[in-house]
C-alpha positions in Angstrom: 27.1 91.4 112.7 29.7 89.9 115.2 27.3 90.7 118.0 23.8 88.7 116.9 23.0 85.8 118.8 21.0 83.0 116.9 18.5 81.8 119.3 17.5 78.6 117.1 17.9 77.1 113.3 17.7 79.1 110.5 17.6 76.3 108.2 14.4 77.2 107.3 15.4 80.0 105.5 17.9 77.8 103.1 15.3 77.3 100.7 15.6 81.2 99.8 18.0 82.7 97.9 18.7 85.5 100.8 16.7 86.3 103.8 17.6 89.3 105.5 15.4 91.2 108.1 13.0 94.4 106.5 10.5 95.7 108.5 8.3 98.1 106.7 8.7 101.3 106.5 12.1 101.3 108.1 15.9 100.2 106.2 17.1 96.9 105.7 18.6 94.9 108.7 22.2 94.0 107.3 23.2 91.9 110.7 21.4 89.1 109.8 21.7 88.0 106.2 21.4 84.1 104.8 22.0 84.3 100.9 23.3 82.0 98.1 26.5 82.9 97.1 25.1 84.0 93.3 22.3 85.9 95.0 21.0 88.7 93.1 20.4 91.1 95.5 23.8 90.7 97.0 25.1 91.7 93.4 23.2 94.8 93.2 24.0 96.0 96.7 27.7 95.3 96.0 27.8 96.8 92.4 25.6 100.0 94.3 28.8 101.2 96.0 30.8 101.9 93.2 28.8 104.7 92.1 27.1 105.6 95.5 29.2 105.3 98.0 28.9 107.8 101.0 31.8 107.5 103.4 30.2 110.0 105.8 27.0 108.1 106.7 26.9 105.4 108.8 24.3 103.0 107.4 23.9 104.8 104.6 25.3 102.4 101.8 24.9 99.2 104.3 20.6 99.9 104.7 19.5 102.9 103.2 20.5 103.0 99.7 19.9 99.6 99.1 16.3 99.7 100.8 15.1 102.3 99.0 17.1 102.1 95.6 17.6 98.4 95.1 14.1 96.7 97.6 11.7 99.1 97.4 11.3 98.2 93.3 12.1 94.6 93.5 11.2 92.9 97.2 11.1 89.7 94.9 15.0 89.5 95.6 14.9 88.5 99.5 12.2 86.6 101.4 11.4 89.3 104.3 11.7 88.4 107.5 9.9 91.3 109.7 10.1 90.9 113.1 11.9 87.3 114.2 15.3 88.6 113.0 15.6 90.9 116.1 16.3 93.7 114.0 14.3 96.8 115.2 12.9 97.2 118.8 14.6 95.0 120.8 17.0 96.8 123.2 14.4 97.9 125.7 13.2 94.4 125.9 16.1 92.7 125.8 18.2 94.7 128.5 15.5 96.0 130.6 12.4 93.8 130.7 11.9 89.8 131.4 10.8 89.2 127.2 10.3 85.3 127.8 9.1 85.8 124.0 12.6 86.5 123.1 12.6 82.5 122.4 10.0 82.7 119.7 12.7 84.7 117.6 15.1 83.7 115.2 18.5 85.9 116.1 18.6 89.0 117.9 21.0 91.9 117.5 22.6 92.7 120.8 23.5 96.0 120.0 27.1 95.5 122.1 28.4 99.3 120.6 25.2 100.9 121.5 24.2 98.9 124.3 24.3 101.5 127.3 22.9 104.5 125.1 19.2 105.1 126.3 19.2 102.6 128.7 18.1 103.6 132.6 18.9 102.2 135.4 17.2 99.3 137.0 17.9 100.0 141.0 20.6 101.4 143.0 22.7 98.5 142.2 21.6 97.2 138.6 22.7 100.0 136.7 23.5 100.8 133.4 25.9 101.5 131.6 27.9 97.8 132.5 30.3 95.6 131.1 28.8 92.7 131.4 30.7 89.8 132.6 29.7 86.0 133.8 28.9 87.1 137.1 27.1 90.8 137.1 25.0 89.4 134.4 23.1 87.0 137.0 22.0 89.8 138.9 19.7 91.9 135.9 16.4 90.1 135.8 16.2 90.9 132.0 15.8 88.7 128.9 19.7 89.2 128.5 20.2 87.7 131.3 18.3 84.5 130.3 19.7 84.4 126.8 23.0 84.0 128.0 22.4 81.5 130.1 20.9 79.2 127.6 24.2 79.5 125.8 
């Protein structure tokens, strides 16, 4: 996805041929994903929408079909990252708690076009939602807040 921030090398994960985050018991994470180019998981998923396409879900054809269709029989095609992806439970911790752990992961997923959805406000003045900008982001003590300025 165009809104994941890589917090540190994923070289590591060249010697697979994909890495993607799966964390069990939940779909695929499709915003971070490291594969060879002949990769044959990225095959499968591709060849998967031409006879299962759903236009009216969401994640539908981009997590769920090929989690439990394609994954679920044959985790041998991708190297499973669970947690250091930033895939699933993040947003709490990343826009409304200090997560000094968020350095430990590989990439997070920032969420940007569900960023103010469940969120509350901090105080009076630290409130959400926000349009974060150079400036208003100094003021939220949250691991966002340090993320962006390691960049």
């Amino acid at each position: 996805d165009s809104d994941s921030y890589v917090v540190r090398s994923l070289n590591d994960f060249r010697r697979y041929e994909m890495t993607l985050g799966w964390f069990p018991g939940k779909d695929m994470g499709n915003q971070i994903l490291l594969a060879h180019k002949d990769a044959r998981f990225l095959r499968l998923w591709y060849e998967s929408y031409k006879d299962n396409y759903d236009p009216t879900s969401w994640y539908y054809n981009a997590g769920t079909y090929p989690t439990y269709n394609i994954l679920v029989d044959k985790p041998y095609l991708v190297h499973r990252v669970e947690k250091l992806f930033g895939n699933y439970g993040i947003k709490w911790k990343t826009y409304m708690t200090n997560f000094p752990e968020w350095r430990d992961y590989y990439t997070f997923h920032l969420l940007s076009s569900r960023l103010n959805r469940g969120l509350k406000n901090l105080s009076k003045t630290l409130k959400y939602p926000v349009v974060f900008n150079d400036v208003n982001v100094l003021k939220y003590p949250v691991a966002f807040r340090d993320m962006c300025k390691a960049v």
